[in-house]
Every structure is written in C-alpha cells, then in structure tokens.
N, C-alpha and C positions, 0 to 999 in steps of 0.2 A: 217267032210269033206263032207260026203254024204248029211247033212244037207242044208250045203251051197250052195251045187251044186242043190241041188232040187228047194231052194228059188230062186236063179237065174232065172231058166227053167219054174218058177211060173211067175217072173214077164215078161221074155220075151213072155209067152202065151200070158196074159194081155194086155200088151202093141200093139200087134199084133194084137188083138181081137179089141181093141180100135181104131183103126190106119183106119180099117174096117168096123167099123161102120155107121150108116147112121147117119145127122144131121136131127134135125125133130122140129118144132116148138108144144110146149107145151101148150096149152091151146088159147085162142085166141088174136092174134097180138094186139099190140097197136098201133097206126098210130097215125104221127103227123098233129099237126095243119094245117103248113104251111112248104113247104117244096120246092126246087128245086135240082136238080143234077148239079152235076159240077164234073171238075177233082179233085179239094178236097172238101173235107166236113166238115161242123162247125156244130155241135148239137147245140143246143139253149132247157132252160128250163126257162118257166116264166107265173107265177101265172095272164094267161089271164082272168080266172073266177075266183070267191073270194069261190066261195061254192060247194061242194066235196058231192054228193049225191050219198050216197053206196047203192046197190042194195038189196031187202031180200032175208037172209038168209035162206032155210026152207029144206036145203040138202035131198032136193029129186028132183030137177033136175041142170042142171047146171047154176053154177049164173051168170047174165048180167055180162056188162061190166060196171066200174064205167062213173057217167057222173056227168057234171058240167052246175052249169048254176052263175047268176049273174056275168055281163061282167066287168072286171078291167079296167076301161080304162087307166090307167096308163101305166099296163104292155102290153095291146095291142100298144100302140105308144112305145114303146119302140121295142115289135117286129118289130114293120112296121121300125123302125131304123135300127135296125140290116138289113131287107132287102134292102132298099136304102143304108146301106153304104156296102153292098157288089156289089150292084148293079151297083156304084161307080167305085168299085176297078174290076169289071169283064170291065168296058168297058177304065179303064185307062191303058195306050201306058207304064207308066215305073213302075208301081206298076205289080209286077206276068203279063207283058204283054201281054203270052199266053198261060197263064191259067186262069179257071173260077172257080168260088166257088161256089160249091151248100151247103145249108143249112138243115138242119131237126127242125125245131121249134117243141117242146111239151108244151101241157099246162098243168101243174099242182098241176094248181087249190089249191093253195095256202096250200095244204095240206100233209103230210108227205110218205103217201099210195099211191098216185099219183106220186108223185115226184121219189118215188124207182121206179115202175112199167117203165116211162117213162127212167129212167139212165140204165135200164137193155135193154129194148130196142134201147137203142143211143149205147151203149157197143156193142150189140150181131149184129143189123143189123135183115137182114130178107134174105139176099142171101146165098146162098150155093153154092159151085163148083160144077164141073159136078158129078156127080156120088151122089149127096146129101152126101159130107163129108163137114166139116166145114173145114175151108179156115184158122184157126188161127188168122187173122189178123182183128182187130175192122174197121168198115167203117170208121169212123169219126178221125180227127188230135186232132179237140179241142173241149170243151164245153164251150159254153157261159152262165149262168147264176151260180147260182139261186138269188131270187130277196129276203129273206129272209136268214136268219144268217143261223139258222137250217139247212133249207131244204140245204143251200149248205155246209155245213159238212157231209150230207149225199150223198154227190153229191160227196164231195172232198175223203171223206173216200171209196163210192165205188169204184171209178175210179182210187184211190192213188195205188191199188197194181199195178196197168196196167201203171204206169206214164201217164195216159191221162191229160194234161192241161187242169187247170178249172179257167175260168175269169166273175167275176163277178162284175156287175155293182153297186151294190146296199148292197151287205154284207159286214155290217161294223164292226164286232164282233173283238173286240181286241182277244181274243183267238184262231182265222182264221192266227192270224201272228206267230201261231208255226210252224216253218218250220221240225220240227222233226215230228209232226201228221199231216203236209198238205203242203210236199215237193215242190209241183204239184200244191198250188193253185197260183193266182194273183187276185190282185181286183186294177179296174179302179175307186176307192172309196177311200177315208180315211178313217183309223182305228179310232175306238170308244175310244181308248187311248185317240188321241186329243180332239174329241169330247165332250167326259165325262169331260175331262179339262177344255174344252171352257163353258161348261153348268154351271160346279160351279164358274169358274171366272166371268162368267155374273150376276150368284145370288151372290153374295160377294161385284162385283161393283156397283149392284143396292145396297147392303145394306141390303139384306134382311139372316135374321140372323137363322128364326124359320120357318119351311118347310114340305109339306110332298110328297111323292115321291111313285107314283104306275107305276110299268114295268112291261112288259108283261113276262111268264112263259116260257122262251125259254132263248135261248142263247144268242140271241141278249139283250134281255129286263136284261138277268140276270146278262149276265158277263159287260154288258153298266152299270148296274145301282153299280153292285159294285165299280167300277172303278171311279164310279161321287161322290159315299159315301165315295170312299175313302179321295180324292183330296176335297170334302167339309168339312171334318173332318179335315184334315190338315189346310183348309182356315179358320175355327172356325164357320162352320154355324153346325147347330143343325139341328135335322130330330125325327119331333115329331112321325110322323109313316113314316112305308115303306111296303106297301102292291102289292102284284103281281097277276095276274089272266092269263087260257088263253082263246081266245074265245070259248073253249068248253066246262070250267067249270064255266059254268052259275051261281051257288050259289056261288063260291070263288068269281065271279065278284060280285054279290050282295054283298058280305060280304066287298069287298074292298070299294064296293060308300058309305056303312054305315058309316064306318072309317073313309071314307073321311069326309061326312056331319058333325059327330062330333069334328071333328077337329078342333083347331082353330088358325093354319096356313093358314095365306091367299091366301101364295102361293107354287103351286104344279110344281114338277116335272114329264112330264110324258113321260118317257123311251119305249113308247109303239111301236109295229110294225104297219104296215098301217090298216093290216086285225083288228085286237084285237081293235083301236083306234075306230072304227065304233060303237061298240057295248058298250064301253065306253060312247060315247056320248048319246047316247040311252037310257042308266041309270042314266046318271045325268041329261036328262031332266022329263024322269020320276019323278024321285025326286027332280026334281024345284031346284036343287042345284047351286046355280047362285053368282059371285060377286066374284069368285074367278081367281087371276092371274096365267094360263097357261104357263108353258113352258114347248114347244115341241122338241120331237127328230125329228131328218131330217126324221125319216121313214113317218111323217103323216103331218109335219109343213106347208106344200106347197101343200096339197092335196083337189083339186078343188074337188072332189067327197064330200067335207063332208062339203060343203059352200050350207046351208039353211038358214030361217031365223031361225031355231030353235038354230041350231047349233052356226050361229053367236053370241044368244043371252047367248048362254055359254062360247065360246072360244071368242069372241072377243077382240082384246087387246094381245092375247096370242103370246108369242116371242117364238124364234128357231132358229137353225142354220140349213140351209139348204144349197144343192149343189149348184154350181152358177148356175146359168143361164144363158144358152148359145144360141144363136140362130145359126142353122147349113141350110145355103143356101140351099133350093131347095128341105126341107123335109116335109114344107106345103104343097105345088104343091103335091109333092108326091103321100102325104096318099089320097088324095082324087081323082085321078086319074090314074098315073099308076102303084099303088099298085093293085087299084082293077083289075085294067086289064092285070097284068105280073103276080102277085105274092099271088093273092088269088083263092086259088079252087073255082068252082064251080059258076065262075061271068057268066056273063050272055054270055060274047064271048066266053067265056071258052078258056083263054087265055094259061091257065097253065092245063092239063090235067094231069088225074092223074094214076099212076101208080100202088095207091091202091083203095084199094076197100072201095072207100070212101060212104059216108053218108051226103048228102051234107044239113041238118034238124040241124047239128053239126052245121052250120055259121049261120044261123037266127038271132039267137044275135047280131052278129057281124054287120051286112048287114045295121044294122041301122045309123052306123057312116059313111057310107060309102062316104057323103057328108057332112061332118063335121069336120072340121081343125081349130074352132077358140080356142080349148088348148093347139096348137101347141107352141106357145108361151111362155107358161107356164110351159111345159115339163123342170123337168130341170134334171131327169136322162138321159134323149138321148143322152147326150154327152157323158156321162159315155161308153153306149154302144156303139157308134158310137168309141170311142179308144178302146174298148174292139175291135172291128173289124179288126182297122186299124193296132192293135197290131198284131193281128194274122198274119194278110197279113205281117206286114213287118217281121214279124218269118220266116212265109214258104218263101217268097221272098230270105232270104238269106241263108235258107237250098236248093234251087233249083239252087241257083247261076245263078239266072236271071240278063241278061243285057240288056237295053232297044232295042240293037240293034240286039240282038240273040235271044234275049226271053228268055225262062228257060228250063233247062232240064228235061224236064216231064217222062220220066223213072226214075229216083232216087225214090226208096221206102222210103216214110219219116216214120219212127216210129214217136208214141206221144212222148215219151220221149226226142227224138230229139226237139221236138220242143217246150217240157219244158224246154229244156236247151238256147235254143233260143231267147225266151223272157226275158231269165237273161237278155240277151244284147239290149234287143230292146233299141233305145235313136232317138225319130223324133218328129217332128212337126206338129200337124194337122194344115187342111185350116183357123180355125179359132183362132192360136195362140199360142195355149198348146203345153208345151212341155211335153212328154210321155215318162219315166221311172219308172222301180221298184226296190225298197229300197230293204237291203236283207232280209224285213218281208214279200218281193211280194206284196206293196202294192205302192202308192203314197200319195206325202205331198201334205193335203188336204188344199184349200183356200173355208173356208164358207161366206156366207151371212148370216146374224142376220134380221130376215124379224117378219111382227109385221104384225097381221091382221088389216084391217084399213077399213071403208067404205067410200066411196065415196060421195060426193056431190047428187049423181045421183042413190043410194043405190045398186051400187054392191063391191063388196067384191076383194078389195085386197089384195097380197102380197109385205106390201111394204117396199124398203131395207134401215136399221136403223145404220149399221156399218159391221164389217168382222173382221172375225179369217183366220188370215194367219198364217201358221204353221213352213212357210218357214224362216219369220222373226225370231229376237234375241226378246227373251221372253217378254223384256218390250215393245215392240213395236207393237206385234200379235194381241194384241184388240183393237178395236175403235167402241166407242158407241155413236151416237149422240142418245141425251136425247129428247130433246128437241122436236124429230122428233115423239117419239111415245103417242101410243093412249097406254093406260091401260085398263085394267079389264070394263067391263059397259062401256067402252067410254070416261071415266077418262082421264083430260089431266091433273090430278096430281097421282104423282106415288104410290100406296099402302104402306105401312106399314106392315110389317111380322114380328113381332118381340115376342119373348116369354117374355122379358122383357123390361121395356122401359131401355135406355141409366140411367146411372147414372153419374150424374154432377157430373164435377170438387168438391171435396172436400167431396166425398164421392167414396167407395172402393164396387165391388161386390162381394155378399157371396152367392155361389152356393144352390141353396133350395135342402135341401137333398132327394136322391131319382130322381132327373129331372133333366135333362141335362147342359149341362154348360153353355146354353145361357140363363136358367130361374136361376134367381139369384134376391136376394136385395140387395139395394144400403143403406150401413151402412156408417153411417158418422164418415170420420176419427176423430181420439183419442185427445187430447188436447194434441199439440205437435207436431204431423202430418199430414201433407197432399197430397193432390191427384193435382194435376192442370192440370188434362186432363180426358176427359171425357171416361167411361167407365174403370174405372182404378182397376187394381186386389189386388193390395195394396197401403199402404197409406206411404208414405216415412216419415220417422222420422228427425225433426229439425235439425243440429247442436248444438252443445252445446248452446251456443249463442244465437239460435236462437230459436221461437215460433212462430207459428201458428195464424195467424189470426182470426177474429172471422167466416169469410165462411170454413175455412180449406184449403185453395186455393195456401197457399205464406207463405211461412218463414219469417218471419221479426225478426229484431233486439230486444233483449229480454230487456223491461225496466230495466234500472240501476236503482237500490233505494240503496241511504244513506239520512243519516242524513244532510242536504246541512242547509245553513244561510239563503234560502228564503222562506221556508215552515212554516206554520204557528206553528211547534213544535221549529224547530230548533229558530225562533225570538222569540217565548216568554223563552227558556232556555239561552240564548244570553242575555234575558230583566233583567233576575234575576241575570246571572253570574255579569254582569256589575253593576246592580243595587247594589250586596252585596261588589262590589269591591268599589262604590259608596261611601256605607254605611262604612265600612273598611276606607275609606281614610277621610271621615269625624269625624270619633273616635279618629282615630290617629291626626289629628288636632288638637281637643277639648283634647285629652290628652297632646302634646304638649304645648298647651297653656296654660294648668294648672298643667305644671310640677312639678312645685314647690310646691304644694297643697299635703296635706297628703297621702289624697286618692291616687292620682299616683306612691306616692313616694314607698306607701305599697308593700311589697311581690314584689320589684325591677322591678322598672319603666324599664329597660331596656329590661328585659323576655319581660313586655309586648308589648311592641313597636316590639320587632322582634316576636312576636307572630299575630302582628296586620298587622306586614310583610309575613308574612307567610299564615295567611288566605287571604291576598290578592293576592300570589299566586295560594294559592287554589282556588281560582274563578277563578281566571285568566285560568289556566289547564284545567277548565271544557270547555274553548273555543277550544281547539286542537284536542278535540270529535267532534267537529261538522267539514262538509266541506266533499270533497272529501277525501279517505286516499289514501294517497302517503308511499310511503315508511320509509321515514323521521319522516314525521307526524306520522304513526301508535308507532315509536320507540319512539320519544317525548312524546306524551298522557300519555302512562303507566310509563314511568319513571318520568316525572315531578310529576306527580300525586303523586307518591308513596314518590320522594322527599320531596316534600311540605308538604305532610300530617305529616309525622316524624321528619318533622320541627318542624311544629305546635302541635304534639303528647310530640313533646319535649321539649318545651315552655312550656308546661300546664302541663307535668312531672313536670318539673324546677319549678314553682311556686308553688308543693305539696308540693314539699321537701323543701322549701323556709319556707311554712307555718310550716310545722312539725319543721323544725331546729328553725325555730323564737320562737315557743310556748317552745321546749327545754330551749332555750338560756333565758328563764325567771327563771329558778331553778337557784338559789346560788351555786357558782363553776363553772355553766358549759360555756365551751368553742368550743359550737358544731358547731357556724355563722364562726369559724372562719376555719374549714373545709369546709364548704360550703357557703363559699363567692361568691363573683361577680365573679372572676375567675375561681372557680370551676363551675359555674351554665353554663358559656358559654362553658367550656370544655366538661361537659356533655351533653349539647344542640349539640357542634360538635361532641361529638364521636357516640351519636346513631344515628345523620344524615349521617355519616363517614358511617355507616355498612351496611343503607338500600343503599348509592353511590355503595360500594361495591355488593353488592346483585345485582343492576341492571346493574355493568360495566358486572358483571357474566353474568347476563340473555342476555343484546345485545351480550356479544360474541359468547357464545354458541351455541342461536338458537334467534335471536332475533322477533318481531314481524314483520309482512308484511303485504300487501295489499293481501286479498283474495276473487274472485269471488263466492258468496256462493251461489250454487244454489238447496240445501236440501229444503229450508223452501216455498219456492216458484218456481213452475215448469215453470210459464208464466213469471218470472223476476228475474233480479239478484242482492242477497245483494251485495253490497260491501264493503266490512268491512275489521278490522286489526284481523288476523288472530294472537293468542296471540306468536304462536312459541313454546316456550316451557311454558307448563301449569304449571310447576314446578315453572318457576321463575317467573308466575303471583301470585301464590296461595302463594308462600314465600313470595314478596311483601307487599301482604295484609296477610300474618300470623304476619310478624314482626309489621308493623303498629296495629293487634289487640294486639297483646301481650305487648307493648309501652301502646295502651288505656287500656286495664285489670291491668297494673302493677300502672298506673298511678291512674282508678277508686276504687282499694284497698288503695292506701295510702291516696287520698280524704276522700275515706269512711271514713277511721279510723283518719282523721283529720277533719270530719263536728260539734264535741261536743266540740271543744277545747272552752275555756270559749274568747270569744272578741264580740266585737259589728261589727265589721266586717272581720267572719270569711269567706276569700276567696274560702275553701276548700268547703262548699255545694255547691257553684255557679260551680265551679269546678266540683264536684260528679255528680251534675245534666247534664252539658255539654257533660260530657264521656257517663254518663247513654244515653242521645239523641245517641250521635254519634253511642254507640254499639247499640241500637238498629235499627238504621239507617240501618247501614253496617251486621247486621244480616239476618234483613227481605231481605236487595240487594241479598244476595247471590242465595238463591230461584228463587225472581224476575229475576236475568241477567240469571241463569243456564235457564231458560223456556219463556221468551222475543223472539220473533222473529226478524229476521234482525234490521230494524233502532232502533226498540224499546231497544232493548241492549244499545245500546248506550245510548238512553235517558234515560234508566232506570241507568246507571251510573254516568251521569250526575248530577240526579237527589239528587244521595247518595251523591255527593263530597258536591253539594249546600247546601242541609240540614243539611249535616253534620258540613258543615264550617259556615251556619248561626246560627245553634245549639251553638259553642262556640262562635262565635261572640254576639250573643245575650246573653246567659248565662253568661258568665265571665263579658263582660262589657256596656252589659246594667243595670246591678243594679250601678254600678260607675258612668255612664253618668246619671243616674236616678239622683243622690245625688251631681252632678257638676251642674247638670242644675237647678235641683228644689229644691234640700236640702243643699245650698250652708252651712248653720250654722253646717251642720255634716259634714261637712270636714275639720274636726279638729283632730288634737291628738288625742287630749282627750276624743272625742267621742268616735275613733275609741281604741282605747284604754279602751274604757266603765269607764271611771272616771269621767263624767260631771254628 
C-alpha cells in the first residue's frame, strides 16, 4: 500500500515539474520557403530543389544547416498553385468568407533527412505562450504534400499519431490506401493499383510479350512495379529481368543499365520516380544504349525538365500514362507577376516581409523564372494541388459553419483530426469541372492520358495524347488506344516487336524451353491425327474417330474409306478372272452337254459332273460379293455362299472318288458294291454333306453373325471398311469342315490314282485337291497378316485358284480328248482294251 501510494506522489511531482517547464527551441530553426499567415494554416512540403547537400561532419564545432540547390521546376509551379488557389479562396464572398489562410511551404529537396526535419517543424511551430511554456496545440489544420510515395509515408506516419491530415498531390503508391497505417492520409492522385493495371494492359494490347522492367528502390518504384508484375503475369507477358536502383546507389544504377544493354527485350518498363529517372538517362546515354521502346510511369512521362536532344534520342517514341491536363484560368498571369510581388520573400518591393530571419541568397535560384510562364501549360500536377486546396477549404468551411451571409465562426477551436473527419465528406466541384471525392482508400478514381513523345515538324518535343484509362468505366470500356497516332522507338511509324519467341502457326503447338520462361517456347508440330488452328496454341487437339488431319495440321477432315470397290484397278482385274472362269465354266458345261452321250462324259457319272461344273460356277460367282462396299446383307452372304459352294463342289469331287473306287470294285466276280453307291446314293451324299455346312452357317448367322466394321487399327489416316467375321468360331468351322471334305476326299484319290484304266479320273482328281489344299493353306498366313483391302483380295484370290485348280484339273484332260483326241473317246480306250 505504502508502495502505491509513494508511485502516485512520484508521478504527481513529475507531472507538476513538467507543467513548469520552460519550452526552448533545440538547435537551430528551420524556416520555410514561402510562407503567409492567416486565421488558419496549411503546411505544404515539396521537393523545390532536386539535390540535398549535407554539411561536414568533423564534430568539433557545430554543424551548418542542410541546404539545397538544383531547382525542380515542377514542384516550384506546383507551390506557386498552392499559393494562388489559396489566394483564391482568401478573397472569395462564399468559400470561408471571413476567414484567410495562411500557408508555410517547405522544401525538401527531394530527400528523406530534409523532409523529417521540415514535418517536425510544421508539427511543433516556433511560438510559445507567454511564460515560454508550450501551448499543446500544433499551428497548422493540414499538410499538403509530399511529391514522392516515401517521403509521404514519412510525412503520414509522423503526423498519424497527432490525426494531422495529409493530402497529396502526386503519391501514388498503392500501399498509401492502408487505412489502418495511414488513417489520416488523402491523395488528389490515383492509386498505383490502377495504374500498374493500365501499364500491362497497354503492353498486352500492343502485343508485346517479352519485357524488362527497372523501378526505382523506394516505395513508389517497389510496391508500383510489384503490382504491374503481378497483373502482367496474369495477362501472360513475360519479364526477362526486373532490376531496381536508387539515385544514391550509383554502382546498383551501373549494374541495372548493364542488364539492361544485355538484354534482349526491346521493351522496357520503367517504374521510376522523377528524381531517379534523370540519372537514368545519363547512363544509357553514356552507354549509347539506344533503339529501345520506353514506357513510362506518370512520375517522369510528362516531365519537360528531361526534353534534350540527348535525351530525345533515347526516349523518343516512349508511351505513359499521365495526369490529365488541366488548364486552371488565371495561374499563368499569376506565377509571373503577382506571385512575385504578394507571395515571394525578399522581391524587390518586399511585398511580403518576413517574420523570420531570413537569408534572402536562399531564392537566387528561384529569381531566374521569375519571368517565365511558357510550362504553365504543360503543368499537369496543378490541378491535383489546386483540389488538394480546394479540399481543405471546403473541410474547414463546414467545421466553421460558414454562411455566405454571416461568415463563419472564427472562435471554434478546429483540431486536425476534426478536419480528417471532414474530408471523409467532402463532395464539390471545381471551376474547371471535376468533381472532388474520396473513396474509403482516401484516394480518387483516376482518368489518365496515354501520351507518346513525338517531335514536331519545327523540332520541339511533345507530349502528345494517343488515348485514356478511365477507371470510372465498366472494365471493357476503360482503354482506348489510337495506333495509328503514335511515333515509336527511333521515330518508327511501325510498332516494335518484343517477343522471346516468335508466334507459332496454326498446326503447330508451343513447348516451353526449359529453364525460361513461358513466353520462350518452340513451336512443334502437331502429331499425325492432330491439330492446332489458331495461332500460338498450347496443345494440339486430337481428331475424332472419323476424322484426320490434314497435311498442314490445321482441320480435321473426313478420314478416307478404303474397300475393295469394282473400280480400282485390283477390284477389275479379280472381277476379269471371277467372270472369266465363270466364262470358261459355262463353255465346258456346253461341250460336255453336247457330248453327252460320248464315253468320256458318260464316265464316273456325267451327272456329279455337271453339278460340279455347277458348283464351280458358283464359286466364281461368290468371289464377286467380296468385292463393293459391305453392307450388312453382303458381309453375311460372302462367307456363307462361299462356304456353301465350296462343299458343293468338295462334294462332287468326293462323289466322283468313290464313284471310281466302287467302279474299280465292281470289276471283281460277285461283287455288288455300284449298287450301293448308285446315282441315288451319290446325290444323297452330295446333299447330306452340303446339308451340314447349311447347318454350320444357319448356326454362325444366328449366333453372332458377320457385319459391317470400321477398322481403324491398320491405318491411323483411313478407314478399312470390312465384314467384321462375328464369331471367329463359325468362320474357322466353315473352313475346318470344307478342309476336312478336301483331306478325306485327297486320301481316297490318293489311294485310287494306281487303279489299272486308261482313264483313271482319280490322279486328275489327286492333283486338283493337292492345288486346292495348298491354295487354302498358304491363304491362311496370307489373310491372318494382309491389311485392310488386301484381305479381301487375298481371299478372293484363294476361292479363284482354288476353283480354277479343279476346273482345270478334272476337266481339262476330258475337253483335251473331245476336242483333239476324238478316236479315244471310246470304251474301249477308256477301258484300255484297244
């Protein structure tokens, strides 16, 4: 308890001891640029000079103050804005009626050391209440800048714990829209979200594929260029390198322009801030690096400061998206007359005196523009600043609850934070159109200009406008590029080529080179089967069954039918033979007709051989229902007629074996064997073993019978089309039973070729079978390994041979002996008694 009560008694000392204190400034003041008083006050920070020159160190007396030289003129016309549009609003009747705004402009000098120094000074002030105790309360409502991404994160972060509003005209860093680390800021700019957007949509719709990208080492350069690698990686462009510097690391810059020069992307992305982009140019004219397509970030795209002819002969050609350009009435006039004489220290009337202890060695720089307005024009952040202004006023305008006809309440204490919360609401219209709100990232939807350096008839250098990103539009709408209007690279009125690989045609597919990115690829050509028909294509689409490939790989087309048809030079000449032996067939049967009555006919029963002479002229006949398209019908015909005919004719030439063997019997004393195997029993047997193959085949059609089948094994670019057998079983019995008819019939020939006669039928016979099985032997090989049509003809081929084999064999030696041996066609020849 004693504890307690003593920490208490500690800190009310403290506190008390504090309370008592005197306020005392630390080391020596900073003083702004350009500054006026008013009932309220706007701080202002912006990189007037480009170059931050620190004093030596050598801590043995105390050190200067920092100081700056090389003038910005950008960010000077942007301050001289800020002072005419307040200038503006202190003398307009319904804007803060009556009240006036003073200002404190700083400059600093584009650098990080300057820019703190200057925010602690816009914070703290320089007065004290009476007694030198500090007052608690900051001079200033709001800050206006900074002109860099960085320096205003350090702007927003100091001032964040105080809620001081911070409005900037020119930081575009998508990472500025956290409102959890920068509650407090606003920007009169668009976020680098869009921007980075807009940047690879432009390299996408020009087509360029293969890239490389150097941004500057800051925040701007870093969280821009991420956010454009990202949204390019999604669009499918590639990024051979991506190297960053900043202007202090001299050797990282060397090392970045090396990368560059080796490169070989033609075109560059360069994410750079205004300052960094200077010393950029510097180095790639040193290095003669030339020929390459620029595109620029709004920080440097539009900046007249870096238009030489050196520079031209680098960037020329080079696209960007920049701020619009706005022209704001009455701020030409201005800068060259009464800026100098209201609102610059130390003019020659000494319009504005000063309240500090100024150095008036500080403006020399400056003094030089002092008649100089013709980049007013060109300005295109002013606007930005000029609603940075206009924002403020209408914030405190409606924390003061000013009426045009009362004025405003100028006793109200505004804290900043009040008038953070204020600008949530702002929603007005400047004089020249815009309408002025912030999103809840504190920032506005940006409209850019797409601007293209171009020279003139008359050789000076413009920025001139080629299309626009509107951000406010529905997505397909937001870009518009006229082509046609810009200048390229060199001067080029034809557009560059950036590609790591070229396009791959139609009918070839790309295959990423391994190791390198996905835009370096070869173009392999699709497979036999498939194809591409659009250019640049990642696979190759496979045919439909049916379908094949053309010879480029481009189109599916219809896959050729091949059969055996009647007009091809195979299918007429097996057509020329089937008929021809049907021919030959019907002219035998004739000549034996007509010499019925003749011994020779009458031998081993003229009747066998007429239905056997029948029979082989079905057999030819069959070989035609192989040929033609197959149908359904047709495929079940072919193999069943075939197989009928054949064990017709198997069975005929049976019939005549046992004919001979029972005849050569019937010569022994007693025997009575002709009169079992008579004329009646020969045709019995003729029908009962054609009866068994009818049966075999009514089997084979019902079970599974044969069909039409697309065969597309043997050939990948065409289609057989054939009689698919159905069941292999009732083709292979088919032809088992017709060999086993010719084996049973070539045994009893055999063993009937000695029998003693002058014409024994049985060799003619022996020889015929002998043909046939060797015919139908070698077929089997041949058709099991034949491709498509060839099957077929190779069957064909077997029935032909096979049926001109007995047609020739059995009775060509008979028509030998009708036609030219008529005197042995007798009994008794044949008989061997003459």
């Amino acid at each position: 308890m004693l504890f307690i009560l003593y920490t208490l008694l500690l800190f009310h000392y403290l506190h008390a001891k504090a309370e008592n204190t005197f306020c005392q400034m630390m080391g020596d003041p900073k003083y702004p640029l350009l500054f006026k008083d008013g009932d309220l006050i706007i701080g202002a920070l912006f990189s007037i000079h480009s170059k931050e020159i620190l004093p030596v160190f050598q801590f043995t007396q105390k050190p200067q103050l920092i100081t700056c030289s090389s003038v910005n003129l950008r960010d000077f016309r942007i301050a001289q804005t800020l002072t005419f549009a307040i200038e503006e609003i202190n003398k307009s009747d319904t804007l803060l009626p009556n009240v006036t705004i003073g200002y404190r402009i700083f400059d600093s000098c584009g650098a990080r050391l300057s820019t703190m120094g200057a925010i602690m000074t816009l914070m703290n002030g320089q007065e004290f209440e009476a007694g030198g105790k500090c007052n608690g309360q900051t001079p200033i409502h709001a800050i206006i800048g900074e002109t860099e991404s960085t320096n205003t994160m350090i702007v927003s972060r100091t001032t964040g714990p105080f809620k001081i509003p911070v409005i900037s005209h020119s930081s575009s860093c998508e990472c500025l829209g956290n409102r959890k680390d920068y509650p407090s800021l606003f920007r009169t700019i668009g976020s680098d979200y869009y921007y980075s957007e807009a940047l690879a949509l432009l390299v996408k719709h020009l087509g360029w594929s293969w890239i490389g990208t150097v941004n500057s080492d800051n925040d701007y350069g870093n969280n821009g260029m991420a956010r454009f690698l990202k949204t390019a990686q999604q669009e499918g462009i590639c990024i051979e390198y991506s190297v960053k510097y900043y202007r202090t690391e001299t050797e990282k810059m060397k090392k970045a322009v090396d990368i560059i020069k080796k490169g070989t992307a033609k075109v560059i992305v360069a994410y750079i801030s205004f300052l960094d982009m200077g010393l950029l140019i510097e180095q790639l004219s040193i290095q003669n690096i030339t020929g390459l397509q620029i595109i620029g970030s709004e920080a440097w795209i539009t900046a007249k400061d870096y238009i030489t002819p050196r520079s031209f002969h680098l960037l020329g050609g080079s696209l960007g998206f920049a701020v619009r350009k706005i022209q704001i009435e009455g701020l030409a006039d201005y800068v060259i007359k009464a800026f100098w004489d209201n609102a610059f220290p130390c003019s020659v009337g000494g319009g504005n005196s000063s309240q500090f202890a100024l150095s008036c060695s500080r403006y020399q720089h400056l003094l030089v523009l002092k008649n100089y307005n013709d980049d007013i024009p060109d300005q295109r952040y002013a606007s930005n600043v000029y609603k940075a202004v206009y924002t403020m006023a209408h914030a405190l305008h409606s924390l003061l609850k000013c009426k045009e006809q009362d004025g405003c309440e100028k006793n109200l204490l505004i804290q900043p934070q009040q008038v953070a919360e204020a600008l949530k609401m702002v929603n007005f219209t400047v004089k020249f159109g815009d309408n002025v709100w912030f999103d809840r990232f504190g920032g506005i939807v940006p409209l850019y200009e797409i601007v293209n350096w171009q020279q003139d008839s008359d050789g000076s250098i413009q920025f001139k406008a080629v299309g626009y990103y509107d951000a406010s539009l529905p997505p397909d709408q937001r870009f518009v590029l006229n082509n046609k209007n810009i200048i390229w690279a060199g001067g080029q009125l034809e557009k560059p080529r950036s590609v790591c690989s070229e396009s791959c045609p139609p009918g070839t597919r790309k295959a990423v080179q391994k190791g390198r990115p996905v835009c370096c690829y070869d173009c392999i050509p699709c497979a036999d089967g498939e194809i591409s028909n659009e250019t640049d294509s990642n696979d190759c689409k496979q045919c439909p069954q049916d379908f094949w490939s053309n010879t480029q790989n481009t189109v599916c087309v219809l896959k050729a039918v091949e059969y055996l048809s009647f007009t091809e030079f195979m299918g007429i000449v097996l057509v020329f033979f089937s008929l021809f032996g049907v021919g030959i067939t019907v002219l035998v049967t004739v000549l034996f007709y007509s010499k019925k009555d003749t011994p020779i006919v009458k031998a081993n029963n003229s009747e066998l051989s007429f239905l056997l002479l029948f029979s082989l002229t079905l057999c030819f006949l069959c070989s035609l229902t192989f040929i033609g398209r197959p149908t359904e019908w047709s495929c079940m015909l072919r193999h069943t007629a075939f197989g009928i005919t054949f064990v017709l004719c198997i069975s005929c030439v049976l019939g005549k074996t046992i004919v001979v063997l029972m005849a050569f019997k019937a010569t022994f004393p007693g025997s009575n064997v002709m009169k079992w195997f008579g004329p009646p029993q020969q045709r019995l047997s003729v029908l009962a073993f054609t009866l068994i193959q009818i049966l075999i085949c009514v089997l084979w059609l019902t079970i599974s019978p044969p069909f039409p089948y697309k065969n597309i094994k043997y050939y990948k670019e065409k289609i057989i089309l054939e009689c698919s057998l159905g069941s292999t079983v009732g083709f292979w019995a088919v032809l088992g039973y017709i060999g086993l008819l010719a084996l049973l019939c070539f045994i009893l020939a055999f063993l009937a070729r000695t029998l003693p006669d002058n014409f024994n039928e049985a060799k003619f016979i022996t020889f015929s079978i002998l043909i046939f099985c060797a015919v139908w032997i070698t077929f089997i090989p041949s058709y099991v390994s034949s491709p498509g049509k060839f099957t077929v003809a190779v069957e064909i081929f077997a029935i032909l041979a096979s049926s001109f084999g007995l047609l020739f064999c059995i009775f060509a030696p008979k028509c030998y002996i009708i036609l030219f041996k008529p005197e042995k066609n007798t009994k008794q020849h044949l008989m061997g008694k003459s």
